[in-house]
PQR file with spaces between the fields and no chain letter, atoms N, CA, C, O and H, PARSE charges and radii, in Angstrom:
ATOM       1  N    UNK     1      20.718   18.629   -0.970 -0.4000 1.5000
ATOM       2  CA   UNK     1      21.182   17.428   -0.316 -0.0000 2.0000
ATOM       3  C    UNK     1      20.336   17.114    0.920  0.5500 1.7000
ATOM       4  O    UNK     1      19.928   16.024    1.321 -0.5500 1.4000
ATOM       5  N    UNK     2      20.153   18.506    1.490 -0.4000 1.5000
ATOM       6  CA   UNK     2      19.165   18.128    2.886 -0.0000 2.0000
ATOM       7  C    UNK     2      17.724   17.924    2.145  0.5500 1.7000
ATOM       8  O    UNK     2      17.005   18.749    2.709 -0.5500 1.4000
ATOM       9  H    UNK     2      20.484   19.392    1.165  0.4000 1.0000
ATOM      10  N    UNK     3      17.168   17.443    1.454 -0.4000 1.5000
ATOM      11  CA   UNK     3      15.649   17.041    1.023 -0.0000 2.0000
ATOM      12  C    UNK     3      16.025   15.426    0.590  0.5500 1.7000
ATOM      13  O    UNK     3      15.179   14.581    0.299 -0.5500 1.4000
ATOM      14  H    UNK     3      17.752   16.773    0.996  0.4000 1.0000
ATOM      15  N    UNK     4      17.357   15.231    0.617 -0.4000 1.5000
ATOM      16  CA   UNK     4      17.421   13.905    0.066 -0.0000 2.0000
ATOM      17  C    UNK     4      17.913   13.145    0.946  0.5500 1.7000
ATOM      18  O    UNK     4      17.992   11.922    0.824 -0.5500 1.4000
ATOM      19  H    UNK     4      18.045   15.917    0.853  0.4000 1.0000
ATOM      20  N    UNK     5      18.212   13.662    1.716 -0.4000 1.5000
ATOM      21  CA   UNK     5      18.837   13.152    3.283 -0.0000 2.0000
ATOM      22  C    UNK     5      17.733   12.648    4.165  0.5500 1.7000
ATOM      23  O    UNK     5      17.873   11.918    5.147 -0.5500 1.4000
ATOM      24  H    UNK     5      18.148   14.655    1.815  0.4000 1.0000
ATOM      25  N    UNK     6      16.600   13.144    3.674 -0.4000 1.5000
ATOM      26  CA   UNK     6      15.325   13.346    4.820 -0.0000 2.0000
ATOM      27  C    UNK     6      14.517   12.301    4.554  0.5500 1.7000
ATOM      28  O    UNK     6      13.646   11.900    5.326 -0.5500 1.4000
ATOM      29  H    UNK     6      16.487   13.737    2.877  0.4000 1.0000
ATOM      30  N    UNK     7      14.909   11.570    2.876 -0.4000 1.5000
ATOM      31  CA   UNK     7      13.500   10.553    2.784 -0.0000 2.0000
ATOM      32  C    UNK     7      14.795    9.529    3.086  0.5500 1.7000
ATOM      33  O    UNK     7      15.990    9.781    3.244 -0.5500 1.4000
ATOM      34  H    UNK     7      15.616   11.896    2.249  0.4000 1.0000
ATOM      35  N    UNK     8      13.735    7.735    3.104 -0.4000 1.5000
ATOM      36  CA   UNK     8      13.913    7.068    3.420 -0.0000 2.0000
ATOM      37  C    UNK     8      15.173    6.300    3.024  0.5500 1.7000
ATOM      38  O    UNK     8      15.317    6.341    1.802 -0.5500 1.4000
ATOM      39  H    UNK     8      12.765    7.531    2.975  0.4000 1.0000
ATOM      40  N    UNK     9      16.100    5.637    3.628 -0.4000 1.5000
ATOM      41  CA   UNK     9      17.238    5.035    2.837 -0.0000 2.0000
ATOM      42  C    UNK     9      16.833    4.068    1.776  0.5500 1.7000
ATOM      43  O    UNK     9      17.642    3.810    0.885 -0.5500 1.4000
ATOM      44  H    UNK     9      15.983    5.604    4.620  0.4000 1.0000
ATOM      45  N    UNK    10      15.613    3.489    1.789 -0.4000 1.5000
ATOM      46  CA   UNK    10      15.681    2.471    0.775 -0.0000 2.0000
ATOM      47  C    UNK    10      15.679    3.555   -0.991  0.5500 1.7000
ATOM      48  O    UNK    10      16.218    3.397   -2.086 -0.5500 1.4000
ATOM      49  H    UNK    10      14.956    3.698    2.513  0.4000 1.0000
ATOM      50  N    UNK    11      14.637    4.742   -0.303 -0.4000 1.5000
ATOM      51  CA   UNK    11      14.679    5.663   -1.406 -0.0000 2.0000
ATOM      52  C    UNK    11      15.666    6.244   -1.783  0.5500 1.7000
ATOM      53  O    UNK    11      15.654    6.532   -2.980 -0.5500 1.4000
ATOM      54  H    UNK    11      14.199    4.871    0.588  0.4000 1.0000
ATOM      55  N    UNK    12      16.835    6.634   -1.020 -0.4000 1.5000
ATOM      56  CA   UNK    12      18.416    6.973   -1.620 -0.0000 2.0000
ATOM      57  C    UNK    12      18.739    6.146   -2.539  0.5500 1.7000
ATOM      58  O    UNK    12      18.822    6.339   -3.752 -0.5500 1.4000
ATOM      59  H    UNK    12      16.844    6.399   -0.048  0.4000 1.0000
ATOM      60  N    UNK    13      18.974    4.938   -1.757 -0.4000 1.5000
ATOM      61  CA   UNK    13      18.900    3.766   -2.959 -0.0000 2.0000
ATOM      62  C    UNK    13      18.401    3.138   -4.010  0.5500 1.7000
ATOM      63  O    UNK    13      18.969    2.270   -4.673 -0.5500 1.4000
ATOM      64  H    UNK    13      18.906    4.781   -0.772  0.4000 1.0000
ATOM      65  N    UNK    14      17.288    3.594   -4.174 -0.4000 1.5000
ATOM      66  CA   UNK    14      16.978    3.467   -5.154 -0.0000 2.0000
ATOM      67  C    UNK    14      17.235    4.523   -6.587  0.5500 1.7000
ATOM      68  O    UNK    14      17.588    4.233   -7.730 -0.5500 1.4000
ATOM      69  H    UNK    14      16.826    4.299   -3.636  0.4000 1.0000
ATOM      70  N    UNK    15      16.967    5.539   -6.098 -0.4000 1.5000
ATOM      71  CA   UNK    15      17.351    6.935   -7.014 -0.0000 2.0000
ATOM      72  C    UNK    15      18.990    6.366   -7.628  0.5500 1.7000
ATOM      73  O    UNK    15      19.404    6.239   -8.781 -0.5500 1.4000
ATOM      74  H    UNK    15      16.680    5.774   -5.169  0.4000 1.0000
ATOM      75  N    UNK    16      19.605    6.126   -6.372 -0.4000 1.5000
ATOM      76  CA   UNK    16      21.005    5.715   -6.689 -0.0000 2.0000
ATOM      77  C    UNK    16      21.488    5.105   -7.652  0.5500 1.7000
ATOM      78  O    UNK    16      22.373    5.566   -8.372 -0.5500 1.4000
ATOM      79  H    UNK    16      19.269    6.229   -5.435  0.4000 1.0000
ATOM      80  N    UNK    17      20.808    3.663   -7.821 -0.4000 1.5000
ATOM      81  CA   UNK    17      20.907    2.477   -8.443 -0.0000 2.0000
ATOM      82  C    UNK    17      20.507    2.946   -9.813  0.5500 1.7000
ATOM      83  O    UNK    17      21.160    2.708  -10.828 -0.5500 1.4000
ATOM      84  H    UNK    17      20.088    3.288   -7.236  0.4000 1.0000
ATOM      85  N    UNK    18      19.033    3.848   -9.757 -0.4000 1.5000
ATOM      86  CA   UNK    18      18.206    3.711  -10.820 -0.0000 2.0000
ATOM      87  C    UNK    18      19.226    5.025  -11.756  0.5500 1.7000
ATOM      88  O    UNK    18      19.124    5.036  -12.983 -0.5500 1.4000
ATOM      89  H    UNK    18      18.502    4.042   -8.932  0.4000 1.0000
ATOM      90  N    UNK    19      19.706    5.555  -11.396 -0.4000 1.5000
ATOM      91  CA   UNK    19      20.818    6.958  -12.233 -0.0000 2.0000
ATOM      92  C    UNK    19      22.185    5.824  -12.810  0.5500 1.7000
ATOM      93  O    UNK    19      22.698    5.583  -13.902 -0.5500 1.4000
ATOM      94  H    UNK    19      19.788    5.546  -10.399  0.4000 1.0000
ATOM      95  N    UNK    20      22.343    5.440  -11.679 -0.4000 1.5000
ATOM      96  CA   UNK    20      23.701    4.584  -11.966 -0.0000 2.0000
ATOM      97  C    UNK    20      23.527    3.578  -12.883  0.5500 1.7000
ATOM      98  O    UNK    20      24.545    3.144  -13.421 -0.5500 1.4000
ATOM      99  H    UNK    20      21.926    5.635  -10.791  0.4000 1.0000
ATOM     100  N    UNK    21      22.442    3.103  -13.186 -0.4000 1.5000
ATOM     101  CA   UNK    21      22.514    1.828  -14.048 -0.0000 2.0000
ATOM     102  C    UNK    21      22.328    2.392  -15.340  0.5500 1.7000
ATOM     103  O    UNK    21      22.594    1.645  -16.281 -0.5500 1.4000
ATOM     104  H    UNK    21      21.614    3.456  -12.750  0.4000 1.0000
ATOM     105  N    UNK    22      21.883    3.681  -15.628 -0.4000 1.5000
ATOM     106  CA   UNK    22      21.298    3.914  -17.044 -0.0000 2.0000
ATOM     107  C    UNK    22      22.183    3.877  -17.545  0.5500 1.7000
ATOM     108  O    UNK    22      23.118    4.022  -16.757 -0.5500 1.4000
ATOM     109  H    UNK    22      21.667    4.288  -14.863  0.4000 1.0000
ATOM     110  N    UNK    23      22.742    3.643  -19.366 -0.4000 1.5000
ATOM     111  CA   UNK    23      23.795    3.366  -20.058 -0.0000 2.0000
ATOM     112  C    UNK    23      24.638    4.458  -20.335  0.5500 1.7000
ATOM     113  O    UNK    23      25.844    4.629  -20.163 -0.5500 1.4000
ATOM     114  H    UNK    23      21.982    3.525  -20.006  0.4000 1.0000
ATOM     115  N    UNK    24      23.419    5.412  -20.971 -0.4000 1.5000
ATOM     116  CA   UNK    24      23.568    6.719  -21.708 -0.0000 2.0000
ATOM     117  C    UNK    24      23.653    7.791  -20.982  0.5500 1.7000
ATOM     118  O    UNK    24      22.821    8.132  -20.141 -0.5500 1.4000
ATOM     119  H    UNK    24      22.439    5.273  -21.111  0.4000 1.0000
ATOM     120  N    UNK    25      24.991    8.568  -21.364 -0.4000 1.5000
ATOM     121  CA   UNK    25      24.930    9.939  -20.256 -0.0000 2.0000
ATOM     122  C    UNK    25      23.169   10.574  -20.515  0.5500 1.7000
ATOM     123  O    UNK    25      22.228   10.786  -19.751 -0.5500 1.4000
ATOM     124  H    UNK    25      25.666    8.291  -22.048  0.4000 1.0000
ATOM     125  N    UNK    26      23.333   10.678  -21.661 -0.4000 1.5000
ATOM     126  CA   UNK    26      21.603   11.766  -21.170 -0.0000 2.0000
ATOM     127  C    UNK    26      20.368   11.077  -20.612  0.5500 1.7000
ATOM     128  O    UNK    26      19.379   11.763  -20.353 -0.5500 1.4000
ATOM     129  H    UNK    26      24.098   10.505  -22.281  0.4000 1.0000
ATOM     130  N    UNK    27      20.358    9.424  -20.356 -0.4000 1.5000
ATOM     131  CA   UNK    27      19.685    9.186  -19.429 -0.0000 2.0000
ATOM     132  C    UNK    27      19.582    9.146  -18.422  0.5500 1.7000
ATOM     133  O    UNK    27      18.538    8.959  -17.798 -0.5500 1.4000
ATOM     134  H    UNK    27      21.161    8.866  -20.566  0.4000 1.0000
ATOM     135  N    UNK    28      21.288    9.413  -17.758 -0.4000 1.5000
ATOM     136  CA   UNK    28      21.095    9.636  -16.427 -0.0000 2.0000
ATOM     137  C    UNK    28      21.165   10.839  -16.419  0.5500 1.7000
ATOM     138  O    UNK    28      20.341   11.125  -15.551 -0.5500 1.4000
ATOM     139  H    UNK    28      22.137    9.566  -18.266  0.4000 1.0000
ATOM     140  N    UNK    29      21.683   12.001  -16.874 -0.4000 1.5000
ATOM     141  CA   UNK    29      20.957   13.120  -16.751 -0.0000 2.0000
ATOM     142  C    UNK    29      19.249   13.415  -16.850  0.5500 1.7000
ATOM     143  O    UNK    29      18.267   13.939  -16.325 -0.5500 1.4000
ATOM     144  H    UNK    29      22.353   11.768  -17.579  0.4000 1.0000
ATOM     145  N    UNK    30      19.510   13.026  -17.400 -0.4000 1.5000
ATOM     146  CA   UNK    30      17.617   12.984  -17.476 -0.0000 2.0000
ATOM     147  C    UNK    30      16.557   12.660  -16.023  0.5500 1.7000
ATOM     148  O    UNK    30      15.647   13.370  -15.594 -0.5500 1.4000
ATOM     149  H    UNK    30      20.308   12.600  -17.826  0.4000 1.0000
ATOM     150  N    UNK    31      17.133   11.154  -15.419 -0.4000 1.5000
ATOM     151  CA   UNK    31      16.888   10.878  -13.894 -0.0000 2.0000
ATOM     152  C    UNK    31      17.602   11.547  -12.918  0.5500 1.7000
ATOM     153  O    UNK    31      17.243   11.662  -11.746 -0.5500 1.4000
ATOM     154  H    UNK    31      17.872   10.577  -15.768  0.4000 1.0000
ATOM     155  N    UNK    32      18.843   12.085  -13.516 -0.4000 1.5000
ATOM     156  CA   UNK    32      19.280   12.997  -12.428 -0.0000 2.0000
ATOM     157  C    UNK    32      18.505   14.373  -11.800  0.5500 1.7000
ATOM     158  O    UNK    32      18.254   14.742  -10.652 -0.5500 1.4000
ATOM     159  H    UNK    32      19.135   11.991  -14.467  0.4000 1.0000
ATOM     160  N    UNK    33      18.205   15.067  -13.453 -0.4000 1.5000
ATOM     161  CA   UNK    33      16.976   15.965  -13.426 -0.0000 2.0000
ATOM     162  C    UNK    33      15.774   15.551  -12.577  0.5500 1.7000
ATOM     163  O    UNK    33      15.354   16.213  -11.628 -0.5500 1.4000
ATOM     164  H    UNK    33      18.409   14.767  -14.385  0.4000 1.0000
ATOM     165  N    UNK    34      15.294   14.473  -12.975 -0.4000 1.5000
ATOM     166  CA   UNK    34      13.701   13.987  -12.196 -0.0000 2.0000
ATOM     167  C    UNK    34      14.023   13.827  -10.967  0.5500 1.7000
ATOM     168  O    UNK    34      13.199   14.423  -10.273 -0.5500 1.4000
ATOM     169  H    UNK    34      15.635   13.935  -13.746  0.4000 1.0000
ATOM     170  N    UNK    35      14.890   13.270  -10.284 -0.4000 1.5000
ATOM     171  CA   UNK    35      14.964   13.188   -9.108 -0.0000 2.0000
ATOM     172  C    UNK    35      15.556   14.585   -8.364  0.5500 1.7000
ATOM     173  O    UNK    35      15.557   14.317   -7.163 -0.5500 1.4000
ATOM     174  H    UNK    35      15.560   12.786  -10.848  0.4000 1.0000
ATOM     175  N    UNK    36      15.835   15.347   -8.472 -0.4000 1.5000
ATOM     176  CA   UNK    36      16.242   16.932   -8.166 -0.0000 2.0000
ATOM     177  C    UNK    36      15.081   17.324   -8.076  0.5500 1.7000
ATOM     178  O    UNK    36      14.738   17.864   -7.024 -0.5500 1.4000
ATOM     179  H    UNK    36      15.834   15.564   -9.448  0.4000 1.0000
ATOM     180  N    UNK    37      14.101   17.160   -9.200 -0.4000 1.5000
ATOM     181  CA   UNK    37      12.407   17.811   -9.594 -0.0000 2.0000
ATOM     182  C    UNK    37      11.770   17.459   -8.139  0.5500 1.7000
ATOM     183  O    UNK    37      11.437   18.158   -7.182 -0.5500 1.4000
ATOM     184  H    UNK    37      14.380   16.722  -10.054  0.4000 1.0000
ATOM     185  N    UNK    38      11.745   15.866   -8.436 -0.4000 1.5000
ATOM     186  CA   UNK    38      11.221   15.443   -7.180 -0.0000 2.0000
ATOM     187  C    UNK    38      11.222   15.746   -5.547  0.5500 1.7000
ATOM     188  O    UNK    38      10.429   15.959   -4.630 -0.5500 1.4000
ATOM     189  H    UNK    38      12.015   15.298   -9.213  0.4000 1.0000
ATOM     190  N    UNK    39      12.871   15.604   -5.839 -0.4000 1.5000
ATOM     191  CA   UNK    39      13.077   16.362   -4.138 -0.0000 2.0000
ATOM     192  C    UNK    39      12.275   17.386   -3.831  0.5500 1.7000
ATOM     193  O    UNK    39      11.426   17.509   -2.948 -0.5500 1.4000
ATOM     194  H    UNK    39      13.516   15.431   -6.584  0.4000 1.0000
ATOM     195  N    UNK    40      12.738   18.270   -4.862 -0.4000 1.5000
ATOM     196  CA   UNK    40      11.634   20.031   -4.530 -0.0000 2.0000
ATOM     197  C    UNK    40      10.387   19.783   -4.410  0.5500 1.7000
ATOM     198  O    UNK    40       9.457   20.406   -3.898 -0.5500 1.4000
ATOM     199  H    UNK    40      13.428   18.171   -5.579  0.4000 1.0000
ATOM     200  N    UNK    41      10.464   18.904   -4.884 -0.4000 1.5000
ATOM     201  CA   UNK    41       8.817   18.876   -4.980 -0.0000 2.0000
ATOM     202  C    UNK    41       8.161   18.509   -3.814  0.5500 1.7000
ATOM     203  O    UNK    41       7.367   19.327   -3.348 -0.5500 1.4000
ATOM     204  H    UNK    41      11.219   18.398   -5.299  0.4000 1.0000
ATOM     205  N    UNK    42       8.338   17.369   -3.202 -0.4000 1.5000
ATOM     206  CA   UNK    42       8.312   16.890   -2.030 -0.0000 2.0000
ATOM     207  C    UNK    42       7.202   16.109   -2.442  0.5500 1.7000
ATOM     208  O    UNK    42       6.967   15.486   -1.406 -0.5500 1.4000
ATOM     209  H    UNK    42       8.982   16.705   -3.581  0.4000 1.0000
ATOM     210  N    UNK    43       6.484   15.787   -3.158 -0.4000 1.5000
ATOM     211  CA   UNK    43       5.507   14.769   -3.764 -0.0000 2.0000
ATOM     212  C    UNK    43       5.566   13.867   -4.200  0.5500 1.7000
ATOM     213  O    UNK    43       4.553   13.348   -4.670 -0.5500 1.4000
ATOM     214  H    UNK    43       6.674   16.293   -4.000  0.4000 1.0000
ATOM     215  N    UNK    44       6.380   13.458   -4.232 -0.4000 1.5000
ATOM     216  CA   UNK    44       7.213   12.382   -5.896 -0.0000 2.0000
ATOM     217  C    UNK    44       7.920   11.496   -5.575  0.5500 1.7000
ATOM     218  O    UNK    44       8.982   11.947   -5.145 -0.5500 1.4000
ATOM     219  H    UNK    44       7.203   13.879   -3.851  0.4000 1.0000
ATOM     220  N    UNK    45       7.868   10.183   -5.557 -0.4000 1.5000
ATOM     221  CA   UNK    45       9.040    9.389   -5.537 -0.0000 2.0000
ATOM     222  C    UNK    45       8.750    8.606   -6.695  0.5500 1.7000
ATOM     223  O    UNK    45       7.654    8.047   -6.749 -0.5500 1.4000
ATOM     224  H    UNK    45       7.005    9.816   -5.906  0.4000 1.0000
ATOM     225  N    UNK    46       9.893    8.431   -8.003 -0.4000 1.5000
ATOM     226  CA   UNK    46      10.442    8.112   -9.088 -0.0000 2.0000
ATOM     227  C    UNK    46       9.378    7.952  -10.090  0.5500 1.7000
ATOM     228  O    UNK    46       9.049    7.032  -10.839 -0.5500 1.4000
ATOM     229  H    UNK    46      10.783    8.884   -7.960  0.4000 1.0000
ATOM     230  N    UNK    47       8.889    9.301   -9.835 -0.4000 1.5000
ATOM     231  CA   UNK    47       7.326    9.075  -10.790 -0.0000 2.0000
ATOM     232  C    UNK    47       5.897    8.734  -10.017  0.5500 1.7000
ATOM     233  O    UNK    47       4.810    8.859  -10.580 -0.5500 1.4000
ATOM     234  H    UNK    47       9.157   10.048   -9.227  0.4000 1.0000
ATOM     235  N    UNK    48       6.055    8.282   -8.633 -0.4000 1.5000
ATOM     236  CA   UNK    48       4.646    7.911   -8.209 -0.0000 2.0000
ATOM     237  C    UNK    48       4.669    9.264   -7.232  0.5500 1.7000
ATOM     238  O    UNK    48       5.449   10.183   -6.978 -0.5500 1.4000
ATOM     239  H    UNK    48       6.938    8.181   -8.175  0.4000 1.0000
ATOM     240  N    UNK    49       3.569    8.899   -6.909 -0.4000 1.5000
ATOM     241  CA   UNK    49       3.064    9.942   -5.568 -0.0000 2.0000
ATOM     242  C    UNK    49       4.002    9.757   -4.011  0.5500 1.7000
ATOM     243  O    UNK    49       4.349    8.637   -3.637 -0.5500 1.4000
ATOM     244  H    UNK    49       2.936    8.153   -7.115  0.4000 1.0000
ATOM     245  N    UNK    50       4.307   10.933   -3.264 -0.4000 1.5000
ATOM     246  CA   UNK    50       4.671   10.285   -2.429 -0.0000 2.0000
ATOM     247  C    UNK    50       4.796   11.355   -1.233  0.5500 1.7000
ATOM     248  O    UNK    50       5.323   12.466   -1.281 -0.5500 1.4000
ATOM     249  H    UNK    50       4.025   11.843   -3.567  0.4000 1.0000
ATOM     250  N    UNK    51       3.963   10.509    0.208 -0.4000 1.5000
ATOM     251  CA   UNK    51       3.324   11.263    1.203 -0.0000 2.0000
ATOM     252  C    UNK    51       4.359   11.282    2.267  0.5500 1.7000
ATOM     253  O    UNK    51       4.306   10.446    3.169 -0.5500 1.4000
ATOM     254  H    UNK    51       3.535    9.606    0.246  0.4000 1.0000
ATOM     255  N    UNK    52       5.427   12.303    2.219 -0.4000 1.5000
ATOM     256  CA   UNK    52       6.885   12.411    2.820 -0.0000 2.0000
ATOM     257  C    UNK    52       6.310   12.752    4.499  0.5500 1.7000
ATOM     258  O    UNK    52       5.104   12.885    4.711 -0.5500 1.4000
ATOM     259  H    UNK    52       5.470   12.982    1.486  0.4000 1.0000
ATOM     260  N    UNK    53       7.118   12.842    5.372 -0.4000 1.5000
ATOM     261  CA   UNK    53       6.918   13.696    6.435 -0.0000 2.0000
ATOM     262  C    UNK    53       6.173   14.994    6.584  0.5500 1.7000
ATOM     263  O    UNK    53       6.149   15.571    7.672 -0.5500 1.4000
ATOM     264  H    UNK    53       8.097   12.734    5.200  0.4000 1.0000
């Protein structure tokens, strides 16, 4: 939660929106997964590159 706390609010929101809108449980599992990946990762925002703090 604290790696997701740390990036930007528009990026909460977006992760948010983009899990919440999918139809199919295993697609939002699926973005739920990628965005978890991402956090750890600290590189990543929703597939692109991304140069955090």
């Amino acid at each position: 939660m604290e790696k997701y706390k740390v990036r930007p609010p528009y990026q909460q929101n977006d992760y948010i929106g983009w899990i919440t809108r999918a139809k199919r449980p295993e697609t939002r599992e699926k973005r739920l997964k990628q965005m978890i990946d991402e956090l750890y990762s600290g590189n990543a925002y929703m597939g692109m590159k991304y140069n955090g703090k």
